[in-house]
C-alpha positions in Angstrom: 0.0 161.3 34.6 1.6 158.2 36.2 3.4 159.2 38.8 7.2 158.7 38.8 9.5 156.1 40.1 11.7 159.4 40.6 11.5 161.8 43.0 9.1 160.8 45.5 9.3 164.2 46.9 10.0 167.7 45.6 11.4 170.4 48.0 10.8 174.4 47.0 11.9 177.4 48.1 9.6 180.0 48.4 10.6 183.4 47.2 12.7 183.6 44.1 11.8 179.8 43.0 7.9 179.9 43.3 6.9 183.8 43.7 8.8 187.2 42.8 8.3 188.7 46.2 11.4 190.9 46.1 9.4 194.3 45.0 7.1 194.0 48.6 10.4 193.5 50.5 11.4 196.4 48.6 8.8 198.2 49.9 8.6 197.4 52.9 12.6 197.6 53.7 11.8 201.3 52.2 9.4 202.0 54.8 11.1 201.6 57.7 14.5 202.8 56.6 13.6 205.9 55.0 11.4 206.1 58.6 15.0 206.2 60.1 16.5 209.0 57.7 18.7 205.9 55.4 18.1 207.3 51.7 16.2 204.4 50.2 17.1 201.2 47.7 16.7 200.4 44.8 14.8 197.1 43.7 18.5 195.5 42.9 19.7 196.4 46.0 17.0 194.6 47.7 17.2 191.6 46.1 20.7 191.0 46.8 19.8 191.4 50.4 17.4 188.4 50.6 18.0 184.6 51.1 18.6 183.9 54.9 15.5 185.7 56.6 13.8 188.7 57.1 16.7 189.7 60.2 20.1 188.9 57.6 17.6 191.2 54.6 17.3 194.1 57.6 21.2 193.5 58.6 22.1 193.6 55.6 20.7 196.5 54.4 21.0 198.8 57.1 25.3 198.2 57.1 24.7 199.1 53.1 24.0 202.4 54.8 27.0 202.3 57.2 24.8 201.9 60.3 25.8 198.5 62.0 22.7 197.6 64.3 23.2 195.8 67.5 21.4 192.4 68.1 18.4 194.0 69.8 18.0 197.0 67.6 18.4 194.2 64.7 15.4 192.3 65.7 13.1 195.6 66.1 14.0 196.6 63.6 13.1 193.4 61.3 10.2 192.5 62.8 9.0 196.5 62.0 9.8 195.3 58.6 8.1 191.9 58.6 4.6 194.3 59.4 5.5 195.9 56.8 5.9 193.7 54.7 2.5 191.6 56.2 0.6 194.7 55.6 1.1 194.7 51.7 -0.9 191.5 51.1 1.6 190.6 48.4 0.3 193.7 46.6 3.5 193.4 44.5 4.5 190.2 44.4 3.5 187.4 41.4 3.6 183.7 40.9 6.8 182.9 39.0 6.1 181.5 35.3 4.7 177.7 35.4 4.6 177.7 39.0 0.8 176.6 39.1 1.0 174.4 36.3 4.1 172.4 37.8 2.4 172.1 40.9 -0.8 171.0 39.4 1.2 168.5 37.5 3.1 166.8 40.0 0.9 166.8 42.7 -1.9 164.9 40.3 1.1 162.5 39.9 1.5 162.0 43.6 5.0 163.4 43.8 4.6 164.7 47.8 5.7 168.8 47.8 6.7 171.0 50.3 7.9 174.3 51.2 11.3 174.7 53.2 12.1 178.4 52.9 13.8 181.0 55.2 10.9 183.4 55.1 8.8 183.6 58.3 6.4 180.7 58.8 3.0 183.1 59.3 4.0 185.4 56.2 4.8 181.8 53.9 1.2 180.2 55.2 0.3 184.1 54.2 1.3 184.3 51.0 0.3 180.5 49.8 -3.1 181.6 51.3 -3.0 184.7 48.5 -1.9 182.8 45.7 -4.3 179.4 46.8 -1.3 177.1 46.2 -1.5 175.7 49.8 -3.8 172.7 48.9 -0.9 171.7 46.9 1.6 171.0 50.0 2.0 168.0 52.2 4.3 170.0 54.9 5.3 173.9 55.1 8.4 174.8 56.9 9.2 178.3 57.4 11.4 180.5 59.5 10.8 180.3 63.1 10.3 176.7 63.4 13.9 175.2 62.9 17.4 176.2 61.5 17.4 178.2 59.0 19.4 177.0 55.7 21.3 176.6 54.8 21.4 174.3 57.5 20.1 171.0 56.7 17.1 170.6 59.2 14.7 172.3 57.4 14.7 169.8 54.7 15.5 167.1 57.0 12.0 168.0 58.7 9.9 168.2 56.1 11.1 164.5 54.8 10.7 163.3 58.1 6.8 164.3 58.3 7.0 163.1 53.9 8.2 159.7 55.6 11.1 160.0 52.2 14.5 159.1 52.2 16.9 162.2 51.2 18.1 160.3 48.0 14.2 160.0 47.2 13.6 163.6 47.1 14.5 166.9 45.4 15.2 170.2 46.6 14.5 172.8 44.1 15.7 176.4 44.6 17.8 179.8 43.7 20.0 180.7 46.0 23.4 179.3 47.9 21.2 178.2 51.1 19.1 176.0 49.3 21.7 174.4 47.3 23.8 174.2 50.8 21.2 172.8 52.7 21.0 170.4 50.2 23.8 168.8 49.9 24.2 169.2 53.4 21.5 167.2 53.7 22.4 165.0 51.0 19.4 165.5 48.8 19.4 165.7 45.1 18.6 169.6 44.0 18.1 171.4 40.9 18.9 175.7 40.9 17.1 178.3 39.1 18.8 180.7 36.9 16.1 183.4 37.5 16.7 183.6 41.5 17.7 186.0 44.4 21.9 184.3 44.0 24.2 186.7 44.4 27.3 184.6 42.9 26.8 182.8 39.5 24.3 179.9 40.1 26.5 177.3 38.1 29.3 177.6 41.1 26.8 176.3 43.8 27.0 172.4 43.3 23.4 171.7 42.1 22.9 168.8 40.1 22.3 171.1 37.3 20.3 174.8 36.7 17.5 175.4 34.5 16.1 178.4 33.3 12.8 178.4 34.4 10.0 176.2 36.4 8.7 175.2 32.8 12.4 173.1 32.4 11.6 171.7 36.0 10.6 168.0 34.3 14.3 168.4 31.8 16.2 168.6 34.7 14.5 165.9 36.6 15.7 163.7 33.4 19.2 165.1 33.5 19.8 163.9 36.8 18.5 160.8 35.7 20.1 160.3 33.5 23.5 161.1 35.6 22.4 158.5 38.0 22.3 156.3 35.5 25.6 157.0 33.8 27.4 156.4 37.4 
């Protein structure tokens, strides 16, 4: 495959974009809740909980249960739920349909990829580990290392280390902090329809959605072909 003239570099998000990961972080949001006497959530609750780090996912569901944690208590309790959630091996979670092809595709065609995700940095180097997509990435940027999105310096980083220009890349994700930290920092982006979003995926400003990781390549030519029109 000859490697296109566009994009030089392809962004992802992690869970909801690459990997279903939302039944572990069911789990392990179970554990240490029910541990605290909160009756527990369902799978859909869960997933409306992610997208802006482990701490916001713990926030957020605890005040679900009317129990508002203070800063301190917050961060106990999310890191208990980070071990939790390290100690189940992504038992649960799967590779997202087309994932591995896509990545085998465009990184034989030189396209540079990287990960820019609000999940911790040690469970994302974890979980590409499992799933033995790591060799694909140039640069992994996870939580703990700088803002979180949907700030713009995650992807700002990574295309730093890529040595790419932010109107030579692509961010690629499912939620409103990718598509915010993208156009924060002014690079192209493309939203799943299949993600963690909690509002319709259309309304986020992305330079179009696709369905699936199998349409990535369609909606590289539709924004193209937009560029082109302009």
């Amino acid at each position: 495959m000859t490697a296109p003239s566009w994009p030089e570099a392809i962004l992802f998000d992690l869970d909801g974009t690459l990997i279903e990961s939302a039944p572990d972080i069911h789990a392990a949001v179970n554990e240490v809740a029910m541990a605290d006497g909160l009756s527990p959530f369902t799978l859909a609750d869960v997933r409306s909980y992610v997208g802006i780090g482990i701490a916001t996912t713990t926030r957020r569901a605890y005040a679900a249960r009317n129990v508002t944690l203070d800063e301190a208590t917050l961060q106990r309790k999310a890191a208990a739920v980070a071990d939790a959630y390290a100690r189940r091996d992504s038992a649960l979670t799967t590779l997202l349909p087309g994932a591995l092809e896509m990545l085998e595709r465009y990184s034989a065609a030189g396209v540079r990829l990287a990960i820019v995700t609000n999940k911790l940095q040690d469970a994302t180097e974890a979980v590409l580990a499992h799933f033995d997509i790591a060799r694909f990435f140039d640069v992994v940027i996870g939580d703990g290392t700088v803002a979180r999105k949907p700030a713009p310096d995650m992807l700002l980083q990574a295309l730093a280390v890529l040595d790419v220009r932010p109107s030579r890349a692509l961010m690629v994700g499912d939620s409103p902090a990718d598509i915010g930290a993208a156009r924060a920092a002014r690079v192209p982006s493309l939203v799943l329809a299949h993600g963690y979003s909690t509002v319709p995926v259309e309304t986020l400003g992305a330079g179009a959605v696709i369905a699936s990781l199998e349409e990535l390549p369609q909606g590289i030519e539709t924004l193209l072909a937009a560029a082109t029109a302009e």
